[in-house]
FIKEZA-115318 format. One record per residue (C-alpha): residue number from 0; residue in one letter; chain; x, y, z. Coordinates in steps of 0.05 Angstrom, whole numbers, padded with zeros to 5 digits. Each point is the difference from the previous one (the first is absolute). Layout:
# FIKEZA-115318
(NUM; a; A; (X; Y; Z)),
...
//
This chain:
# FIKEZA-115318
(0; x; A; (-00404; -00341; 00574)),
(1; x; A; (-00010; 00000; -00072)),
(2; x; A; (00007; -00081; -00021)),
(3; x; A; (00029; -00008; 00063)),
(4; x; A; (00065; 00038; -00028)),
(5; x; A; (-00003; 00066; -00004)),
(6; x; A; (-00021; 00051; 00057)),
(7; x; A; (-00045; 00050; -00024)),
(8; x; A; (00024; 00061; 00047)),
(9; x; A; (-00036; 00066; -00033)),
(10; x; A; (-00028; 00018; -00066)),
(11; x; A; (00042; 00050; -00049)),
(12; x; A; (-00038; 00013; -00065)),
(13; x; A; (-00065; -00019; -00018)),
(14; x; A; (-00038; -00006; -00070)),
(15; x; A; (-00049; -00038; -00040)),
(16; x; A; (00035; -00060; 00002)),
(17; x; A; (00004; -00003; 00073)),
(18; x; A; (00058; 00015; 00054)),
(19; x; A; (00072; 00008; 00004)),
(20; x; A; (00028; -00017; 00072)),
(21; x; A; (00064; 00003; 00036)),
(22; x; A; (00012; -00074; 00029)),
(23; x; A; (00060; -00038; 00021)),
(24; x; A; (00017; -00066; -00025)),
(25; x; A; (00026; -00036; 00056)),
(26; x; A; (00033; -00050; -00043)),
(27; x; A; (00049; 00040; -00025)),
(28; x; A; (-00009; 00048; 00059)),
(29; x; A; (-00007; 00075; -00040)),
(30; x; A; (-00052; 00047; -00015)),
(31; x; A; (-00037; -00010; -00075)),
(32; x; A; (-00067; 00029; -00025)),
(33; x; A; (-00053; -00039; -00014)),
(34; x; A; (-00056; 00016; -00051)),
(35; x; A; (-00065; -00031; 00014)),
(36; x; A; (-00057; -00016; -00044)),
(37; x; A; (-00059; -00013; 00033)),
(38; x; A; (-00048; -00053; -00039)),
(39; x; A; (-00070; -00005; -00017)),
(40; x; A; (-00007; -00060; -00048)),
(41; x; A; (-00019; 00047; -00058)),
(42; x; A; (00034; -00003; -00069)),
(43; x; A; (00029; 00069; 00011)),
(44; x; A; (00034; -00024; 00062)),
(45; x; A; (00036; -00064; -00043)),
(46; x; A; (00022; 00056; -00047)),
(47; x; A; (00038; 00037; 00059)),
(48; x; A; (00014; -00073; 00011)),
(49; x; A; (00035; -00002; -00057)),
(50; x; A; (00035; 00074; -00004)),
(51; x; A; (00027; -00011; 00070)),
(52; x; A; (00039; -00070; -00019)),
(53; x; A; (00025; 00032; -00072)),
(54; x; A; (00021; 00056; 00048)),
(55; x; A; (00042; -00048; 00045)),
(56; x; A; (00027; -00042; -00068)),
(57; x; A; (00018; 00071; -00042)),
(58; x; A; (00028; 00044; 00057)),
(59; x; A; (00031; -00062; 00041)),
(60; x; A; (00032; -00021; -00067)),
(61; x; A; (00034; 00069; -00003)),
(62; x; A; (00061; 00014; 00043)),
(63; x; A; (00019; 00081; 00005)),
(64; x; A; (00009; 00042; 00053)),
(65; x; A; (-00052; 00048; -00025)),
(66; x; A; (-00054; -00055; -00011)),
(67; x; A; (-00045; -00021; 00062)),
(68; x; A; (00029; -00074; 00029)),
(69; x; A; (-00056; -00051; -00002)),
(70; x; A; (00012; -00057; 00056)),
(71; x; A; (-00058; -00041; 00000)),
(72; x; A; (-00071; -00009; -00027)),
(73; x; A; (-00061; -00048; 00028)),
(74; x; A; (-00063; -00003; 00026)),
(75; x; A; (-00042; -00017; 00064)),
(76; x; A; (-00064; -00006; 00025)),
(77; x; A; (-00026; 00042; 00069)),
(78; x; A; (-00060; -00004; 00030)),
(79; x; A; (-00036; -00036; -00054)),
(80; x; A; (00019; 00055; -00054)),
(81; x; A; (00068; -00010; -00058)),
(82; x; A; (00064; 00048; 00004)),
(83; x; A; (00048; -00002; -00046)),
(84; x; A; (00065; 00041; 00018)),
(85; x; A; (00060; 00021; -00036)),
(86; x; A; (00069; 00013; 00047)),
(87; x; A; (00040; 00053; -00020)),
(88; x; A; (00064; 00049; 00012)),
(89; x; A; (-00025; 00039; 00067)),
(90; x; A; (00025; 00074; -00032)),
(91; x; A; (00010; 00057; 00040)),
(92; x; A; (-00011; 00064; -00029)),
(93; x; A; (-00061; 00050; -00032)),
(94; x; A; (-00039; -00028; -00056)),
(95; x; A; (00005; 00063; -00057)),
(96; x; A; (-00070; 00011; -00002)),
(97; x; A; (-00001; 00019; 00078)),
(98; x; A; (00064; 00040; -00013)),
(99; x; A; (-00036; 00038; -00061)),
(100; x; A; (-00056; 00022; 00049)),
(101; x; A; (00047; 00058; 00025)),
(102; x; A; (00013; 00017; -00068)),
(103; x; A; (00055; -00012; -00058)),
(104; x; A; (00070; -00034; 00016)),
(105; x; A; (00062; 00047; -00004)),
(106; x; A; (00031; -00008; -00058)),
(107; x; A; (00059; -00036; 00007)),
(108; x; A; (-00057; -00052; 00048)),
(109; x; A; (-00035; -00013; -00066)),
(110; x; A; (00060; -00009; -00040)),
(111; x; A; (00023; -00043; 00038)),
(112; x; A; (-00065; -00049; 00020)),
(113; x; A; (-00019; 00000; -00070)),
(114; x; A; (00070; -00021; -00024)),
(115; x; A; (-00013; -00055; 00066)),
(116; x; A; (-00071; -00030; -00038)),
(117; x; A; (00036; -00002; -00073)),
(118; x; A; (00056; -00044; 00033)),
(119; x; A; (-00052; -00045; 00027)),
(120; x; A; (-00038; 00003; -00058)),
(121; x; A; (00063; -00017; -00041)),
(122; x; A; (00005; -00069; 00032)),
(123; x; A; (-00073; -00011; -00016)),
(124; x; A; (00007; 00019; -00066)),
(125; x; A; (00063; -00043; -00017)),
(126; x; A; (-00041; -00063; 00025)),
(127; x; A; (-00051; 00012; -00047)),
(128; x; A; (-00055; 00027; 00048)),
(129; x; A; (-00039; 00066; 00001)),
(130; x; A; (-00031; 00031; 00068)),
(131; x; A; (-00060; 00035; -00019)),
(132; x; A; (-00011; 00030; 00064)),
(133; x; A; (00054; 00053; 00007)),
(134; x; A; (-00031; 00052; 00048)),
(135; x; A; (00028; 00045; 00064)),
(136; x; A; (-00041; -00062; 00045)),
(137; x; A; (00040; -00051; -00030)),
(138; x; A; (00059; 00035; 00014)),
(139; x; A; (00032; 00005; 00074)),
(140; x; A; (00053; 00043; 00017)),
(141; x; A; (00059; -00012; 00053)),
(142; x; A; (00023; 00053; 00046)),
(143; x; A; (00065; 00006; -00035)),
(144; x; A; (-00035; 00005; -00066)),
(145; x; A; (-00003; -00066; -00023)),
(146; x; A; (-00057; -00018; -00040)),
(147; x; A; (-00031; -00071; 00001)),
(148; x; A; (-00056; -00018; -00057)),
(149; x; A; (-00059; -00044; 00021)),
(150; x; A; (-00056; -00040; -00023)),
(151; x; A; (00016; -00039; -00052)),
(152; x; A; (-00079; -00037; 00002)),
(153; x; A; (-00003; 00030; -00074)),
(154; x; A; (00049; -00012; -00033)),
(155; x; A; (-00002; -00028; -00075)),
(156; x; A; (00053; -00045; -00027)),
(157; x; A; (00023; -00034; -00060)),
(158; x; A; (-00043; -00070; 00027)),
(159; x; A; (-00065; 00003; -00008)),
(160; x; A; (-00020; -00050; 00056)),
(161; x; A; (00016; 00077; 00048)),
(162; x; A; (-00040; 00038; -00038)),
(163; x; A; (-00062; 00004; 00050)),
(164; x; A; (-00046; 00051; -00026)),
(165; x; A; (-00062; -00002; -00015)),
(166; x; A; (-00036; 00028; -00061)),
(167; x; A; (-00033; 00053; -00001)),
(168; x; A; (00029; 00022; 00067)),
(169; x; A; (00050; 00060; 00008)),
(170; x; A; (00066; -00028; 00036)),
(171; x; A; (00038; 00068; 00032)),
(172; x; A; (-00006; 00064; 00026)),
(173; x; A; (-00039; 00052; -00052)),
(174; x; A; (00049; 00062; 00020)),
(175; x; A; (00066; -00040; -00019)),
(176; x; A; (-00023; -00041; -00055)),
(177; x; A; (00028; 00016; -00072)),
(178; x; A; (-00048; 00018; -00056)),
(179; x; A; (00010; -00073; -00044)),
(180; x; A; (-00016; -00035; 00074)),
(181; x; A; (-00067; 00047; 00006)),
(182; x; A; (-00018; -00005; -00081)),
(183; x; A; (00011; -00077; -00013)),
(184; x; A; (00031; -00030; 00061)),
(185; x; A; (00072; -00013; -00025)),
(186; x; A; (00064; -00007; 00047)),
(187; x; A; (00069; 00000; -00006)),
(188; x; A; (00062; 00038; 00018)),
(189; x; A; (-00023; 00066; -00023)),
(190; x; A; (-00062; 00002; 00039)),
(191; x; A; (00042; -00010; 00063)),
(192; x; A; (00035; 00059; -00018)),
(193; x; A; (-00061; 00049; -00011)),
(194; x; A; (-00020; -00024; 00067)),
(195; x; A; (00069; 00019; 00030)),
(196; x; A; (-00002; 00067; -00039)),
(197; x; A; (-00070; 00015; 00036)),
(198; x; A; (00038; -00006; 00066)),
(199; x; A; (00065; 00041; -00024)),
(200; x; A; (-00051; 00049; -00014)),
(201; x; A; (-00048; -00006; 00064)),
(202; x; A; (00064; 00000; 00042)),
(203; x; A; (00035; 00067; -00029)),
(204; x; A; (-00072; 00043; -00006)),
(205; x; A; (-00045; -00027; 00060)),
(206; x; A; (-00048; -00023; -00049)),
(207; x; A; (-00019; -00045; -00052)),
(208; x; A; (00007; 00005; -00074)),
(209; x; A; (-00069; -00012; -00002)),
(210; x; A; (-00057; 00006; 00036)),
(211; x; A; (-00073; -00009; 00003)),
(212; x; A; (-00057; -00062; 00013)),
(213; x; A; (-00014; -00059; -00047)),
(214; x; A; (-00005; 00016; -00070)),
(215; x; A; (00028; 00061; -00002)),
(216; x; A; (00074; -00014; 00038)),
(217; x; A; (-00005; -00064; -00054)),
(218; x; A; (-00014; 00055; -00062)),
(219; x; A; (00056; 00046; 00030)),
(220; x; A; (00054; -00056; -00002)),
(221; x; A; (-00032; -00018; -00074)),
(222; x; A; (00008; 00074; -00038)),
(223; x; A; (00024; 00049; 00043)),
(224; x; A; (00074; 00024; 00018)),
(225; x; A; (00023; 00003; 00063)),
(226; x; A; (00025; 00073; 00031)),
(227; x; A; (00063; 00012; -00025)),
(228; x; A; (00036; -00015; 00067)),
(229; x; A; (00034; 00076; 00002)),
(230; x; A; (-00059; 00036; 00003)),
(231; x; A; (-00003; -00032; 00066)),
(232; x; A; (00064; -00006; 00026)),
(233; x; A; (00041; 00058; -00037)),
(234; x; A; (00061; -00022; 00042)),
(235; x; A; (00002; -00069; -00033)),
(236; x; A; (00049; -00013; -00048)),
(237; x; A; (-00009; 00003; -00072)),
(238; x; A; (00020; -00077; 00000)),
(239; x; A; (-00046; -00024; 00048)),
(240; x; A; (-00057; 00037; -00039)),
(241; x; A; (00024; -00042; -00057)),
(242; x; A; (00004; -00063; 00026)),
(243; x; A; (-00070; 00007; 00034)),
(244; x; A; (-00036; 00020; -00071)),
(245; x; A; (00035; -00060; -00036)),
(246; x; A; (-00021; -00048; 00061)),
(247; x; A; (-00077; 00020; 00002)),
(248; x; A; (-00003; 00000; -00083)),
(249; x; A; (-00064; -00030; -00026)),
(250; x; A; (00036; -00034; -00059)),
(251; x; A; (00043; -00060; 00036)),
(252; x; A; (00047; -00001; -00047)),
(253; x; A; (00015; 00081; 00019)),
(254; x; A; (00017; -00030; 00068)),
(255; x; A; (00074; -00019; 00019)),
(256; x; A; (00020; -00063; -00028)),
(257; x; A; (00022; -00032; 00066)),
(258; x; A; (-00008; 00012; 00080)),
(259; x; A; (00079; 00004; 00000)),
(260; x; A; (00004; 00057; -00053)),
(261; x; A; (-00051; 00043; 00055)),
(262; x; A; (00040; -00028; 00059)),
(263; x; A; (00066; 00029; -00040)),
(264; x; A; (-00038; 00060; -00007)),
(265; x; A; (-00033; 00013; 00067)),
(266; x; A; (00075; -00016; 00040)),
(267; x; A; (00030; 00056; -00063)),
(268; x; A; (-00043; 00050; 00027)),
(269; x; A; (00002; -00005; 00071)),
(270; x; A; (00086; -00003; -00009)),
(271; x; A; (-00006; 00057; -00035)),
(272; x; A; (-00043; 00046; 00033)),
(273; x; A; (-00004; -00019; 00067)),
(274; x; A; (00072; -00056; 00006)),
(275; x; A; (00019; 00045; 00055)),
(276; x; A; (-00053; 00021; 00046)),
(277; x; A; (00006; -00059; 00053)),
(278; x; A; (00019; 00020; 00061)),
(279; x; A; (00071; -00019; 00023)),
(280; x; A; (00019; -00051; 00039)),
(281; x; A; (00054; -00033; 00030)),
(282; x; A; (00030; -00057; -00027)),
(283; x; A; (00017; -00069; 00042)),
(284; x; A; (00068; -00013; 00021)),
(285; x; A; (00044; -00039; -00042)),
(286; x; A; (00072; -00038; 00003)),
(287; x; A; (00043; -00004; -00061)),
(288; x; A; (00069; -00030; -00010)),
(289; x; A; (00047; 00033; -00050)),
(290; x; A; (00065; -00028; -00031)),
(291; x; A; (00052; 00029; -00031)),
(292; x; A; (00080; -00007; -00011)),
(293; x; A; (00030; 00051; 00039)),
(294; x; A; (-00021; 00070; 00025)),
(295; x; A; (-00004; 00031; -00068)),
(296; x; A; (-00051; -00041; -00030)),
(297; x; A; (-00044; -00002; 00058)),
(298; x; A; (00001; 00076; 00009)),
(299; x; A; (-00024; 00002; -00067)),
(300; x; A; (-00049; -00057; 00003)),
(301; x; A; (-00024; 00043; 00055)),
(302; x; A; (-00007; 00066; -00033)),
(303; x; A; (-00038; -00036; -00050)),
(304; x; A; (-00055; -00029; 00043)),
(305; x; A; (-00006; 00073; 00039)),
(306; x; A; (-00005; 00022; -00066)),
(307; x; A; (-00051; -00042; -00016)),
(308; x; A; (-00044; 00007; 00056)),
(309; x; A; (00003; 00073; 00012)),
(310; x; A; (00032; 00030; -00064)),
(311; x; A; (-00060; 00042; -00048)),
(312; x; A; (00033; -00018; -00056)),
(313; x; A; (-00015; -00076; -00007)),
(314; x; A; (-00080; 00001; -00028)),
(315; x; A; (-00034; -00072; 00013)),
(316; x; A; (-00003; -00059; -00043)),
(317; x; A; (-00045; -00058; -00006)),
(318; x; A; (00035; -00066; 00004)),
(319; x; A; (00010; -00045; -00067)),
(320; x; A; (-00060; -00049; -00016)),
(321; x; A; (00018; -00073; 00009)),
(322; x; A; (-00022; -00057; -00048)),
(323; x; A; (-00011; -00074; 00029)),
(324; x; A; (-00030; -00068; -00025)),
(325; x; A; (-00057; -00052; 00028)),
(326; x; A; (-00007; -00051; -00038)),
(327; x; A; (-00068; -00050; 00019)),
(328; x; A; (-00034; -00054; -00021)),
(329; x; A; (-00061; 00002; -00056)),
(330; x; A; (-00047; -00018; 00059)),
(331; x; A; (00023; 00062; 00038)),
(332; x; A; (00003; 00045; -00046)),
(333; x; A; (-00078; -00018; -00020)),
(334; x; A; (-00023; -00003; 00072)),
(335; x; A; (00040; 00065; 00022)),
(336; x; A; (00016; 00010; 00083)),
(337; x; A; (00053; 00031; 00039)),
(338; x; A; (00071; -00025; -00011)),
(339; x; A; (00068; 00008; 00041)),
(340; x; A; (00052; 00039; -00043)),
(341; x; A; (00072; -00017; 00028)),
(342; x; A; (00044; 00058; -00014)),
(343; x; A; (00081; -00007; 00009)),
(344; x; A; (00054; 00057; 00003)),
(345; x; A; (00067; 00014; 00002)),
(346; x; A; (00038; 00051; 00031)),
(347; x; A; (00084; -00009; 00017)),
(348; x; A; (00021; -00021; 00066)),
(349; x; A; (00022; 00058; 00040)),
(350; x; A; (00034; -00043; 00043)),
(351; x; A; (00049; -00025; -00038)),
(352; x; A; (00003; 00038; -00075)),
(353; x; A; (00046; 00067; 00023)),
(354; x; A; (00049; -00031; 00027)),
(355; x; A; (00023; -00031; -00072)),
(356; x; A; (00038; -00055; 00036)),
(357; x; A; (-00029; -00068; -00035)),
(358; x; A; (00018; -00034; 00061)),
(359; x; A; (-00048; 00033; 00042)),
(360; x; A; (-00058; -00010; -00054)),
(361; x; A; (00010; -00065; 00006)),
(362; x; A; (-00002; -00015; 00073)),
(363; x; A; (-00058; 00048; 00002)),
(364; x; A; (-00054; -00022; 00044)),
(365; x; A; (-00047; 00049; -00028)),
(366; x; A; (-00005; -00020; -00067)),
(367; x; A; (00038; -00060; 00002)),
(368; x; A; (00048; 00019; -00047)),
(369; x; A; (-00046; 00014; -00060)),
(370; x; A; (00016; 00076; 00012)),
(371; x; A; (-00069; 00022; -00002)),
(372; x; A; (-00065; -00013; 00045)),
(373; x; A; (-00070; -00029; -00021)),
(374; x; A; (-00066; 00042; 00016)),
(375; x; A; (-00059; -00041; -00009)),
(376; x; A; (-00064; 00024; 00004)),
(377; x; A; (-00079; -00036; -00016)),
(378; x; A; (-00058; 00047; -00026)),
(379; x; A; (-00065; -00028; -00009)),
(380; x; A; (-00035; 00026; -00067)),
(381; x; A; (-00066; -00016; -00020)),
(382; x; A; (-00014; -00031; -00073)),
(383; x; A; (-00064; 00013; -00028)),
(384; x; A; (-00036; -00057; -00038)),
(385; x; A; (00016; -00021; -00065)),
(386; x; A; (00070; 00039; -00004)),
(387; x; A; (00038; -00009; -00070)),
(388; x; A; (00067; -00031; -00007)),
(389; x; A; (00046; 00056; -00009)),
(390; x; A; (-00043; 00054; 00035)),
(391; x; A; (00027; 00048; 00049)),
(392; x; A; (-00019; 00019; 00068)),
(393; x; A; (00015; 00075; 00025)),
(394; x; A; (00013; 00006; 00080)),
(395; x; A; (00002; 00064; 00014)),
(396; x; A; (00058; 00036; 00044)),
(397; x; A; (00031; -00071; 00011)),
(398; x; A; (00062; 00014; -00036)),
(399; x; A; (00064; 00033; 00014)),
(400; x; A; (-00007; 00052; 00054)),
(401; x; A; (-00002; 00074; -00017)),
(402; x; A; (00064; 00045; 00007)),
(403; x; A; (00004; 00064; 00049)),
(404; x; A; (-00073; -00010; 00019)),
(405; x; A; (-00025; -00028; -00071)),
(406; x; A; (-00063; -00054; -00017)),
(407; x; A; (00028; -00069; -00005)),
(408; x; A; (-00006; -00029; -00074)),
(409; x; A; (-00053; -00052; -00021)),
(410; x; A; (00011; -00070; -00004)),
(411; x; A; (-00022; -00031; -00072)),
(412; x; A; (-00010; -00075; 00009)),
(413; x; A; (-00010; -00043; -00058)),
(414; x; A; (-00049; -00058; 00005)),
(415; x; A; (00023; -00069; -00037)),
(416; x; A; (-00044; -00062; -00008)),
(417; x; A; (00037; -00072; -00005)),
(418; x; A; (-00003; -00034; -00060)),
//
């Protein structure tokens, strides 16, 4: 028992900061993972100290399905010696790097976990923090393709009381680390995307951009180009080859301009080259009501949904975006955190609105007469820290659903301070 809590029941991963476990919290009776650091009173142990409670205020301070779920961080003392632990997400799945050791990702695979990492790297962008540490080991992958990005022990943000490095000392991983980290140690956005166009390229090929010991994979990422991706991977599309140069460009400013411009990109290519290679499956069951006045109108209301759903000649739409407000207080908006967003719709009352007797709209217990029926809905967004009045907030594929199969729109929500 680990702080007489958690039950240690087998180790999972291992590294230089210590252990990962499986365990079950009894408290809340499920299975987490645990990563332990074991202590030895030195001052490099209170730095992993330190990077293992940023980790648990960055990552737990993040809430996205594609971001690792921080529960808990603490520390104990066994037999004499100091632990301290971070409780996390227990996530099944491959990490990439031991998927990579059989080789490169099918295409549409890569795509797709790459356009996974810039989503989750999209909500750690818009809160003002950059990982640092994008690499196949921090990411795991789910048996239905999900990807999950870890280790957020890192990461540098806009307040300098988490910025825990040490000078002189090289924070990251050498074979994904852009050429302005390697040259004068900056960070931001754009170094998170060389990283994640290292992976994109390790994940198509089978190998690294580039490769080599100490000084010389450091010189290679300084001055040299990487292989234009073709001449490995003729089959890959002319797009792809693109995006990949413009990701792992030395200049930052050659780089996209934002995670969501590559995530556009990456989900552009895989629709268009490889939108219809999934296997088919069956759908659920579903129940429907239709109503119409008389048989003539629901014949063709009919004809138009079988149209619809089995006619070739009805391409796909994505749904409208949506627009919203939140307003907050001054203190909020400075501090940041995760807010509820109540969302309300409208749609008529089917109960009551084809009959076009008033009578019965009225004495409808439905919609109690109004004619139309409420649909309420809460979404919790997160704010980052030190948000302008006025600014905007892009949620992506929670607006109106797609048409015949389509992307759902974006939802826009604009951020207003009290007075």
């Amino acid at each position: 028992m680990l702080d007489g809590r958690y039950r240690l029941i087998e180790p999972v991963g291992a590294g230089g900061f210590g252990q990962v476990w499986q365990a079950h919290d009894p408290k809340v009776d499920r299975l987490v993972a645990v990563k332990v650091l074991t202590g030895d009173g030195s001052a490099d142990h209170d730095r992993q100290v330190a990077r293992f409670a940023r980790e648990a205020a960055v990552a737990g301070g993040l809430a996205h399905p594609r971001i690792v779920t921080i529960h808990d961080f603490g520390s104990a003392m066994h037999h004499g010696r100091p632990y301290a632990y971070l409780v996390m997400q227990l996530l099944p799945g491959t990490s990439l790097s031991a998927l990579l050791e059989a080789g490169p990702l099918p295409l549409p695979k890569a795509l797709y976990t790459a356009s996974c990492v810039a989503d989750a790297l999209g909500a750690a962008h818009e809160a003002g923090l950059t990982h640092r540490d994008i690499k196949p080991s921090n990411i795991m992958v789910r048996d239905n393709g999900e990807a999950t990005v870890v280790d957020f022990g890192i990461t540098k943000g806009s307040d300098a009381r988490h910025d825990i490095t040490t000078t002189g000392v090289m924070i990251g991983t050498p074979a994904y680390m852009a050429p302005e980290v390697l040259a004068a140690g900056i960070f931001d956005h754009r170094s998170d995307l060389y990283s994640l166009g290292c992976v994109l390229f390790e994940m198509v090929t089978g190998r690294r951009p580039f490769t080599g010991a100490s000084w010389h994979l450091i010189n290679q990422h300084l001055t040299e180009p990487p292989a234009p991706l073709r001449t490995l991977l003729p089959d890959a599309p002319v797009e792809l080859e693109e995006l990949v140069a413009r990701l792992l460009a030395k200049v930052p400013a050659h780089r996209p301009d934002s995670v969501d411009e590559v995530y556009d990109l990456l989900e552009e290519i895989h629709d268009r080259y490889f939108g219809d290679t999934a296997p088919p499956s069956r759908g659920a069951d579903a129940t429907s009501e239709l109503w119409a006045d008389g048989v003539d109108e629901a014949y063709a209301l009919l004809k138009e949904r079988f149209d619809r759903c089995f006619g070739d000649t009805v391409p796909p739409s994505r749904g409208a975006d949506a627009t919203s407000e939140l307003w907050l207080q001054p203190d909020e908006a400075a501090e940041g955190g995760i807010f509820p967003l109540h969302m309300t719709a409208h749609r008529i009352c089917r109960a009551c609105a084809t009959t076009g007797d008033e009578t019965r709209v009225l004495d409808c217990a439905a919609c109690r007469g109004k004619g139309r029926v409420s649909m309420r809905r809460t979404l919790t967004i997160r704010i980052p820290a030190g948000i302008r009045n006025g600014q905007k907030i892009r949620l992506r594929k929670m607006g109106a659903p797609g048409k015949y199969g389509g992307a759902p729109g974006d939802m826009y929500v604009t951020v207003h301070i009290a007075d």
